[in-house]
PADRENTOR-371567 format. One line per field, with one value per residue (C-alpha): residue number from 1; residue in one letter; x, y, z. Coordinates in pm, whole numbers, plus 50000, padded with zeros to 5 digits. Layout:
// PADRENTOR-371567
num: [NUM	...] .
residu: [a	...] .
px: [X	...] .
py: [Y	...] .
pz: [Z	...] .
This chain:
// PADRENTOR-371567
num: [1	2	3	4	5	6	7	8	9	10	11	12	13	14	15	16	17	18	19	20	21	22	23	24	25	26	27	28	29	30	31	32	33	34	35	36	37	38	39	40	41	42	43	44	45	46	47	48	49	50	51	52	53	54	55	56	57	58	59	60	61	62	63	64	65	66	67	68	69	70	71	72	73	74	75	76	77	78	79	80	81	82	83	84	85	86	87	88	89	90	91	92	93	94	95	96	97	98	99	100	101	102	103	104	105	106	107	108	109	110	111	112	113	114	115	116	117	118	119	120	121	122	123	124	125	126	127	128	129	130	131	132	133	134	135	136	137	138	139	140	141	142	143	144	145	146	147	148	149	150	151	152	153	154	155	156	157	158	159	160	161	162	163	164	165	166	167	168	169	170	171	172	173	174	175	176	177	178	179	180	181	182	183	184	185	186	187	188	189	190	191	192	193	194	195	196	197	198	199	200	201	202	203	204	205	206	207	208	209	210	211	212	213	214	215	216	217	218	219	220	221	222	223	224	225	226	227	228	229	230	231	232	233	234	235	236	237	238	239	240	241	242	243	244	245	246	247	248	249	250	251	252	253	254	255	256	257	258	259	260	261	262	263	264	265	266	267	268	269	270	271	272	273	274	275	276	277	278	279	280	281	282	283	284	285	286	287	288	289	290	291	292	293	294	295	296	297	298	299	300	301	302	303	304	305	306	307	308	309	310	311	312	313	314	315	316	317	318	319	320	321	322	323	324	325	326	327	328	329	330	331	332	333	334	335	336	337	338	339	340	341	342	343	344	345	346	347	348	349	350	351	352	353	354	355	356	357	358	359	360	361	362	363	364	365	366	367	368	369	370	371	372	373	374	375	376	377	378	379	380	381	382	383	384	385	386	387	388	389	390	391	392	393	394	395	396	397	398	399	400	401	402	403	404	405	406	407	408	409	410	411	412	413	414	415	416	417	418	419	420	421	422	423	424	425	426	427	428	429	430	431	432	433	434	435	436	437	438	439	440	441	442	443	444	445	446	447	448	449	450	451	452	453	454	455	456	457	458	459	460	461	462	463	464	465	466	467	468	469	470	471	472	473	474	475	476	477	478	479	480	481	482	483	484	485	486	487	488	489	490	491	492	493	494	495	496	497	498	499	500	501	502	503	504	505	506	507	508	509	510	511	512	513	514	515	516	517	518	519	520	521	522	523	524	525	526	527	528	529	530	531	532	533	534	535	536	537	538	539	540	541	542	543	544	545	546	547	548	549	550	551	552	553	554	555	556	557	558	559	560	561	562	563	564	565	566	567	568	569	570	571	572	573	574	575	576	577	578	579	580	581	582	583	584	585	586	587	588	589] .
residu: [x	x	x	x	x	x	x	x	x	x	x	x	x	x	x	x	x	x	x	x	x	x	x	x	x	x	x	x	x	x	x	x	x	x	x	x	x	x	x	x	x	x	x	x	x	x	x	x	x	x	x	x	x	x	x	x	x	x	x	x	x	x	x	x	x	x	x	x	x	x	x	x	x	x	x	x	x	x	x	x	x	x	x	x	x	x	x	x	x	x	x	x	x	x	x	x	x	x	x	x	x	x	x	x	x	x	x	x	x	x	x	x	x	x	x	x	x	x	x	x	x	x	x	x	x	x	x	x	x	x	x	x	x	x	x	x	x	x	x	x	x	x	x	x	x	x	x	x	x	x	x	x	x	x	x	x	x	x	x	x	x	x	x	x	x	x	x	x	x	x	x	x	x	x	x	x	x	x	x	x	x	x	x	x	x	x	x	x	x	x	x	x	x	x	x	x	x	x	x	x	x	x	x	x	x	x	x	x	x	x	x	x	x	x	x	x	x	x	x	x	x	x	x	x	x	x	x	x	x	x	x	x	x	x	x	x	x	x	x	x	x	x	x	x	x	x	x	x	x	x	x	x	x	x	x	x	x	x	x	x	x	x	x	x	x	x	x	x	x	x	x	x	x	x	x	x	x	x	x	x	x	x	x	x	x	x	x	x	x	x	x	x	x	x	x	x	x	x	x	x	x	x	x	x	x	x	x	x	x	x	x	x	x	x	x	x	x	x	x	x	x	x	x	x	x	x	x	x	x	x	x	x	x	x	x	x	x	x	x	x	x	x	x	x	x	x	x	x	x	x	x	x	x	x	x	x	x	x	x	x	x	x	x	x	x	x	x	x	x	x	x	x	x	x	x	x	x	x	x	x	x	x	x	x	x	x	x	x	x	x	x	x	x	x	x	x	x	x	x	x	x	x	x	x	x	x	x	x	x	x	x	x	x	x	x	x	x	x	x	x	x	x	x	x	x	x	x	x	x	x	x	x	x	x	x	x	x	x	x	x	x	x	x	x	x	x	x	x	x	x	x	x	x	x	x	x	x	x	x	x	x	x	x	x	x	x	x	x	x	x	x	x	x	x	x	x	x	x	x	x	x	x	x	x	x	x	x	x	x	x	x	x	x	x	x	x	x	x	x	x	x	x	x	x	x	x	x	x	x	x	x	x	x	x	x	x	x	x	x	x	x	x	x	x	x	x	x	x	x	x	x	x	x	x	x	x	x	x	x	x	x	x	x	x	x	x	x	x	x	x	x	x	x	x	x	x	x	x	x	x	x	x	x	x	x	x	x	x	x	x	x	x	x	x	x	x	x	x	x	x	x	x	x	x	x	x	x	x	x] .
px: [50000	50121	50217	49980	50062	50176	49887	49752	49347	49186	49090	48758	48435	48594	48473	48738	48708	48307	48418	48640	48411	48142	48425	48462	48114	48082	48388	48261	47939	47758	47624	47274	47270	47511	47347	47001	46885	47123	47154	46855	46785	46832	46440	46462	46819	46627	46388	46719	46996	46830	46920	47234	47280	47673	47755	47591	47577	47856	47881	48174	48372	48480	48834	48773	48591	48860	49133	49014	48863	49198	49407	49584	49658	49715	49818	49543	49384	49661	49624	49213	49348	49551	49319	49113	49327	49433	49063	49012	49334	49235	48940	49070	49336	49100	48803	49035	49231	49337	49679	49646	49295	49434	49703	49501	49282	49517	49678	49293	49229	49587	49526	49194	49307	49593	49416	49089	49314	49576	49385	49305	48923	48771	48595	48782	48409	48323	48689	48584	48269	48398	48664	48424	48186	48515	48559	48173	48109	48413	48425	48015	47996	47734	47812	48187	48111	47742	47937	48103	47770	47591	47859	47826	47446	47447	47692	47472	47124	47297	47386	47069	46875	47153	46986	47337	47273	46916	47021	47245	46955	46769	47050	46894	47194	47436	47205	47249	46936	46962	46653	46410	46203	45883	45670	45598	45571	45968	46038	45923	46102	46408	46405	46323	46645	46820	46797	46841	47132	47228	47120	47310	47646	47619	47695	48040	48226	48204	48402	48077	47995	48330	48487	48342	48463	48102	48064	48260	48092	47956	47696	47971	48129	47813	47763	48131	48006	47681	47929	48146	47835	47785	47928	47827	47643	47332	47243	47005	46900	46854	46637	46415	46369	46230	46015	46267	46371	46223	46172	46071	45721	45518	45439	45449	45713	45773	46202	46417	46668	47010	47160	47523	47744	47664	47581	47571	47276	47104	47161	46994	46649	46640	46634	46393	46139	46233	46135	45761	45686	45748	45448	45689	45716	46107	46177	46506	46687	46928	47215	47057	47311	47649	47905	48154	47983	47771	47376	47199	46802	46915	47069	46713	46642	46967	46989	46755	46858	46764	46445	46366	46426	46210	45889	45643	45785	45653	45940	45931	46068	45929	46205	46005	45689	45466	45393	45029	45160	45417	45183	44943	45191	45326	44968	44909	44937	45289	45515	45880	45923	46246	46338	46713	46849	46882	47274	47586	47837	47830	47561	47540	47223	47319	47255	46937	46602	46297	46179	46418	46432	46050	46097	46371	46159	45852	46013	46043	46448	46664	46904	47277	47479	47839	48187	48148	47783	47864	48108	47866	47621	47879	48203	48031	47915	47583	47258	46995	46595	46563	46746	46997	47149	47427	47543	47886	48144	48458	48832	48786	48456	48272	47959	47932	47544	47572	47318	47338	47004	46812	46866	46688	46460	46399	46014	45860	45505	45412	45072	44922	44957	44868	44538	44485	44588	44304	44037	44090	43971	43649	43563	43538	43334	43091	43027	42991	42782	42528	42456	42319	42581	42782	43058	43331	43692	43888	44167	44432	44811	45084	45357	45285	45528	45905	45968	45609	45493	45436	45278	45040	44961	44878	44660	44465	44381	44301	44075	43879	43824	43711	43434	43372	43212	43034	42868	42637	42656	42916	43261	43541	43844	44164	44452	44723	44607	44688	45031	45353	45710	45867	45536	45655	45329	45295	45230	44958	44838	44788	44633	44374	44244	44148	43936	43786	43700	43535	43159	43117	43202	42902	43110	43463	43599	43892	44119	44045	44288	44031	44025	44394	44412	44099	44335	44622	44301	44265	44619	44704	44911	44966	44982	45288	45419	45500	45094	44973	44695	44779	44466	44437	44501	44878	44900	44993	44785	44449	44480	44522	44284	44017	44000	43927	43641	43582	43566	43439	43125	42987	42921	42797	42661	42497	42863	42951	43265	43297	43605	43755	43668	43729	43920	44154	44348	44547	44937	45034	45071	45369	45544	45911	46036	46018	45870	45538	45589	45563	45857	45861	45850	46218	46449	46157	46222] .
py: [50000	50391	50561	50841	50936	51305	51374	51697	51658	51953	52221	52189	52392	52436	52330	52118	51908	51885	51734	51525	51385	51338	51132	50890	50814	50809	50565	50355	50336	50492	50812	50834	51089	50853	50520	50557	50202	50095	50323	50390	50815	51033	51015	50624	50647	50894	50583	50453	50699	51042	51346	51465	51866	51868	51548	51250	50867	50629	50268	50225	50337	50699	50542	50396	50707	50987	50773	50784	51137	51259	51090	50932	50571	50445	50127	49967	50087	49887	49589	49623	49632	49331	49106	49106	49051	48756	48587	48604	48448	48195	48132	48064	47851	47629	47687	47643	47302	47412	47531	47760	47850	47993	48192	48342	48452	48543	48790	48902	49013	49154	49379	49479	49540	49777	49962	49958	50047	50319	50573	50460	50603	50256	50139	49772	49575	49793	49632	49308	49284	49348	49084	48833	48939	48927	48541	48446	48600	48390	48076	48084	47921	48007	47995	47842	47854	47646	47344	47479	47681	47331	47149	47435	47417	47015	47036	47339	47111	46805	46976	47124	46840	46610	46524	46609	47018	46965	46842	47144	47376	47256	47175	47344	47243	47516	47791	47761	47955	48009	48217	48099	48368	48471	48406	48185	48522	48598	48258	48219	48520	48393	48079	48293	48532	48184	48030	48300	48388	48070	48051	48362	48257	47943	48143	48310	47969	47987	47614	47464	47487	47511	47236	46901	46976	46955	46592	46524	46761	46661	46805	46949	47110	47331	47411	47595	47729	47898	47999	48226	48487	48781	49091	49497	49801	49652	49362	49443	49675	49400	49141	49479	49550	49177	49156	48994	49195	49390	49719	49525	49632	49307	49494	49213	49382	49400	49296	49324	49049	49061	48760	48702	48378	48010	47789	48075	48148	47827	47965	48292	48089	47910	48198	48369	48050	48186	48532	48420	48218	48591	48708	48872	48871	48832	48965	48824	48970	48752	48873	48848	48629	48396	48631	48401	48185	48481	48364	48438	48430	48168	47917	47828	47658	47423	47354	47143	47246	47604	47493	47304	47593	47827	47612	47795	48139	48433	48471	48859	48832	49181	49458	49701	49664	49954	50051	49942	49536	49520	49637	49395	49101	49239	49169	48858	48510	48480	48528	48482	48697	48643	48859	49003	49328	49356	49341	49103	49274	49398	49563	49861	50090	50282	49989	49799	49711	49982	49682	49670	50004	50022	49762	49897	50197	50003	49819	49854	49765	49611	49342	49304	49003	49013	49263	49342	49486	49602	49821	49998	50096	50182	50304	50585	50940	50879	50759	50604	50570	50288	50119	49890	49591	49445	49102	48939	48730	48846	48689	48465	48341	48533	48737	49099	49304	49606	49930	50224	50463	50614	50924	51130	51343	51025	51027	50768	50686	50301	50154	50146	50574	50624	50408	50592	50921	50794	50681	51017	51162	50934	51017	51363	51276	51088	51358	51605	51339	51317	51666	51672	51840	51770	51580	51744	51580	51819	51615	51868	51889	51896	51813	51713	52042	51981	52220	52405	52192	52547	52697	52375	52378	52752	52761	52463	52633	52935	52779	52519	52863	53012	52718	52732	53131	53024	52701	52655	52317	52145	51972	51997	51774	51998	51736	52020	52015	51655	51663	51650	51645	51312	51168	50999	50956	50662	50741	50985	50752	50446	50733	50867	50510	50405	50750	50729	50400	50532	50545	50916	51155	51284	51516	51423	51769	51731	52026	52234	52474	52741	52626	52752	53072	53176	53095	53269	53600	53542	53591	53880	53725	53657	53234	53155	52979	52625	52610	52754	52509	52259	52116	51740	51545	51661	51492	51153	51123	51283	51006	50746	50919	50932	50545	50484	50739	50557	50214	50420	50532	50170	50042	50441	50589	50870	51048	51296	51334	51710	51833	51740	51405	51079	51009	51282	51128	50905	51044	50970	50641	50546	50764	50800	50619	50892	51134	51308	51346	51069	50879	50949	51351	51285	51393	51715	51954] .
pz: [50000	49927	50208	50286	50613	50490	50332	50506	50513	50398	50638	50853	50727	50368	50070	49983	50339	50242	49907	50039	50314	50005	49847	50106	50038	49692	49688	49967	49698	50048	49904	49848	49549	49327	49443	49519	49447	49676	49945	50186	50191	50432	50563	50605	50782	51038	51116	51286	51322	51502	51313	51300	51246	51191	50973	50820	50943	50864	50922	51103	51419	51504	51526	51190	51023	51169	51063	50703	50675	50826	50626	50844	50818	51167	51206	51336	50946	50762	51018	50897	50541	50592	50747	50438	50260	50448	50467	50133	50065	50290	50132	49790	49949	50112	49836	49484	49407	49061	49091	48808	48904	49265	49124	48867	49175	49421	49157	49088	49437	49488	49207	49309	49706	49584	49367	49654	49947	49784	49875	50231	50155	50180	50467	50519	50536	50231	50105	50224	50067	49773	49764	49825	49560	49289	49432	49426	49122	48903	49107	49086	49449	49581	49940	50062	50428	50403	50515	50858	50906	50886	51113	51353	51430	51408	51700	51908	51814	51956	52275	52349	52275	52503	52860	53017	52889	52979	53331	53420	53296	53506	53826	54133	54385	54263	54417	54791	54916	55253	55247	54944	54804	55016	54724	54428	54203	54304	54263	53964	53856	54013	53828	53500	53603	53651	53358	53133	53209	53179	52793	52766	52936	52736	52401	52570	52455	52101	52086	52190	51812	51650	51793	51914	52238	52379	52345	52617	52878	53212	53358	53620	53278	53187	53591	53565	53218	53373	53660	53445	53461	53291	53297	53154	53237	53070	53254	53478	53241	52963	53208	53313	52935	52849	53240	53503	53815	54052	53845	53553	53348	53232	52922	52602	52359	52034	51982	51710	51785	51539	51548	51407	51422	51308	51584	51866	51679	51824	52145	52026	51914	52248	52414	52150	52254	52646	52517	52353	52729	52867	52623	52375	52003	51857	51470	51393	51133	50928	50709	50345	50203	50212	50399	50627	50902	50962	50963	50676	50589	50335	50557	50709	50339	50339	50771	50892	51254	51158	50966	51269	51514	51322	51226	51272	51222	50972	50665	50553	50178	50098	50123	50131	50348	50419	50820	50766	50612	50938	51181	51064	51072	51430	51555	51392	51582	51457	51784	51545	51238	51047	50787	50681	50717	50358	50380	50316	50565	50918	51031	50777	50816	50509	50292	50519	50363	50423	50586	50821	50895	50966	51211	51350	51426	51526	51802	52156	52172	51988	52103	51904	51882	51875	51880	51529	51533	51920	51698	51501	51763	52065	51899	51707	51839	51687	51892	51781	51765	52001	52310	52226	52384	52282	52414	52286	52425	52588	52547	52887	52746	52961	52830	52835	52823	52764	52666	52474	52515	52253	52202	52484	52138	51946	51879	51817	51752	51719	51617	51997	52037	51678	51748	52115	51905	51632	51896	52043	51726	51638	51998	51948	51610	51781	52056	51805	51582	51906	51916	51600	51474	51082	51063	50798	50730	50506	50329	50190	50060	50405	50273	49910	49824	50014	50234	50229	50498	50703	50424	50391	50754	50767	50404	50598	50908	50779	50537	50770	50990	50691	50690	51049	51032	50703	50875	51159	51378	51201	51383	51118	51146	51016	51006	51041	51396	51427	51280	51512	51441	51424	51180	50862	50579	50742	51072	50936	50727	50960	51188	50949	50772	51141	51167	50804	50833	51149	50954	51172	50848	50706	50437	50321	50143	49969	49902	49565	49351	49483	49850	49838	49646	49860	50187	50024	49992	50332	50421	50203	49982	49587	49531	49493	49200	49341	49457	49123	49014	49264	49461	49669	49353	49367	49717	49771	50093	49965	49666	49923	50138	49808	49738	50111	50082	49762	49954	50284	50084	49970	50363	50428	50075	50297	50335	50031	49888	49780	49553	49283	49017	49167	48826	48829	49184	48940	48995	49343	49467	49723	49961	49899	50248	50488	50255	50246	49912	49562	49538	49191	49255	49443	49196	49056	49391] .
């Protein structure tokens, strides 16, 4: 590799330092605006990462990230660098027989790293992954590590099924109460406490699946297992979160489990089964593909110890679920939901599936396996939406819990407030509905125009008061009243279907061209060119919102639908992710 350690980085809050800092991205094939069908935009990163004002998300360490952007390659950078290079030398070594074959290779990937690392721009798991898509793509394996990833589970199945594992579980004599617990509540959570951490200390020994060391353990040899305990700021913390303890809620919750290695992740589903006794509901997210003994979604096909584990369980295959699909599979009968993050590489949120980063929003915590994702979440000055746990093993085989907060602004609103937020509503409706009084919903543009979401807010209150002096007895619902900071389309929409579908609208108004140059009268103002001729056909929501008054309008046909054509809401049909505008309007603003 070039020496760059002379390099002087440009200076901070210059143009040339923002250029370079956009290169690091582009060349890491992490910027949004060069590879938007593979990189998530800024509005679905924000269902994760909370907003950052001075700098944008990366996946990887500060260490990592200052190293780079400073151009200065520190050792531990080149060491990085070099352990690539050396596991993917290792796998054509153990993967290619043809002498000529392996050279040919070898020299392929040399050539690549040198030319990938001169620079030191590249991220080394950006590196790494692509390494290993140069081997998969000319050898046309499909995956080189199925066959230790099988081994390894075989080996963790055969332990947990084995009556001497089942017989330590369960071993009572190692507890020594002098004092039991007063009541069979606390005992019960006591035994719950008990063997959970148990489960958990079991995956601190990670030769129980790479090694057949395990078929020689006595019960004794599991008791001094269990005994190595835990250790981390987040235990306690962790067994409050899922309902053991003394301060802990009995709340069922909805957890985004991310599992990591082969084998350990065995452990993971046992204690996912532990989790649904506890009344809880476990998505676990796989990696999408081959990528080392990491687990991947498509392992569960080809393992019949994985297949087994997960009978029963709810396979997302759709990237890109809406809120309203999740939330209806999140309070299904289905307890396990697996899906994968979308990605073939350590956990990168830059590069996750819109499913996964609705989920990851949706949740109520998230729980990380392993040092490498522990990385991402803990050694980084960003925070996050949600709580996160991370449990991995430590170098005496010991396991370590420990938490990160969400950030103390993150808003969230799941399903449960936006249906008390929604019942709220119909509630007033109804009141209003039993006085004898009309029921009008006004559905207008909010933030069909980026950036005019003030304007939108303003035109619609000033209009629906416009109403309210011209009409006697009626209850209009403005939705600019109802709309808070931190609510995606999503949100709003979810909110709104539950109140439309309500059957207490007597009038459903939707927004005309004239509605808004009459507010813009009201206000003193000219219109402004970017709501010239607009009205609620421009909107995404309103044409959402006009086939459910469309569908609304069969079970009630005494409700009337006022503004413009049915026909004409034709234009609008998906939210960009995070947007409350069309996804196909993102590149017109």
């Amino acid at each position: 590799m070039e020496k760059s350690e002379n390099r002087i980085p440009p200076p901070e809050d210059t143009p040339e330092r923002e250029a370079w800092i956009t290169a690091f991205f582009i060349e890491n094939h992490l910027d949004y605006y060069v590879y938007q069908e593979q990189v998530a935009n800024p509005e679905q990163v924000r269902f994760m990462v909370f907003a950052q004002e001075d700098g944008r998300y990366y996946p990887c360490s500060d260490r990592m990230y200052e190293s780079i952007v400073n151009r200065n390659a520190a050792p531990f950078l080149k060491q990085a660098y070099g352990a690539v290079l050396k596991r993917i030398l290792s796998l054509i070594d153990a993967e290619i027989e043809d002498i000529r074959e392996k050279k040919y290779l070898e020299s392929l990937v040399k050539i690549k790293f040198r030319h990938e690392t001169r620079d030191y721009i590249m991220i080394p798991s950006r590196l790494e992954k692509r390494l290993i898509r140069i081997f998969l793509e000319r050898t046309k394996i499909e995956d080189p590590w199925l066959g230790e990833k099988l081994a390894r589970n075989l080996r963790m199945g055969r332990l947990l099924d084995s009556d001497t594992f089942k017989s330590a579980l369960n071993n009572s004599g190692s507890l020594g109460f002098k004092t039991p617990p007063p009541s069979l509540s606390e005992i019960r959570s006591l035994i719950d406490h008990i063997e959970l951490k148990r489960l958990i200390a079991l995956s601190g020994d990670k030769r129980l699946w790479e090694t057949d060391m395990a078929q020689q353990f006595t019960e004794s040899d599991y008791l001094d297992l269990f005994k190595r305990g835990l250790k981390g700021d987040g235990i306690e913390l962790l067994f409050e979160f899922i309902g053991i303890g003394s301060g802990a809620g009995k709340r069922s919750k909805n957890i985004l489990w991310l599992a990591d290695e082969t084998g350990e992740i065995m452990v993971d589903l046992v204690i996912v089964q532990y989790l649904l006794k506890l009344g809880h509901k476990v998505i676990i997210a796989f990696k999408d593909g081959p990528f080392y003994s990491k687990a991947a979604i498509t392992d569960v096909q080809k393992d019949p110890q994985l297949e087994r584990m997960l009978e029963g369980a709810f396979f997302i295959d759709d990237k890109s679920f809406s809120k309203n699909e999740l939330v209806r599979i999140l309070r299904s009968d289905y307890d396990v939901i697996a899906i994968s993050d979308g990605t073939r590489e350590i956990q990168n949120l830059l590069l996750a599936s819109t499913t996964f980063a609705r989920l990851f929003k949706e949740v109520d915590g998230i729980i990380s396996r392993g040092a490498e994702q522990k990385r991402r979440f803990f050694e980084t000055n960003f925070q996050f939406t949600q709580d996160i746990y991370s449990i991995c093993r430590d170098e005496d085989h010991s396991v370590r819990i420990d938490f990160k907060a969400k950030h103390a602004d993150a808003v969230k609103f799941s399903h449960r407030d936006l249906e008390s937020k929604a019942k709220s509503i119909i509630d007033k409706m109804a009141t209003a509905k039993s006085a004898g009084m009309t029921v009008i919903f006004y559905s207008a543009i909010i933030g069909s125009i980026p950036g005019k979401i003030k304007t939108a807010k303003k035109l619609i209150s000033v209009f629906v008061k416009h109403l309210k002096e011209q009409f006697a007895d009626t209850f209009i619902i403005n939705p600019a009243e109802y709309f808070e900071p931190g609510m995606d389309a999503d949100d709003l929409m979810y909110m709104w279907e539950i109140v439309q579908k309500s059957g207490f609208i007597n009038t459903w108004r939707f927004q005309t061209y004239e509605d808004i140059a009459k507010a813009f009268q009201i206000i003193g103002k000219k219109v402004p060119p970017e709501w010239v001729g607009k009205d609620a056909t421009f909107s995404t929501g309103c044409t959402k919102e006009m086939n459910i008054a469309l569908d609304v309008i069969k079970s009630h046909p005494e409700m009337q639908i006022i503004g413009p054509a049915g026909e004409k809401f034709m234009r609008r049909k998906e939210y960009g992710v995070g947007k409350m505008y069309d996804k196909r309007l993102g590149d017109s603003f």
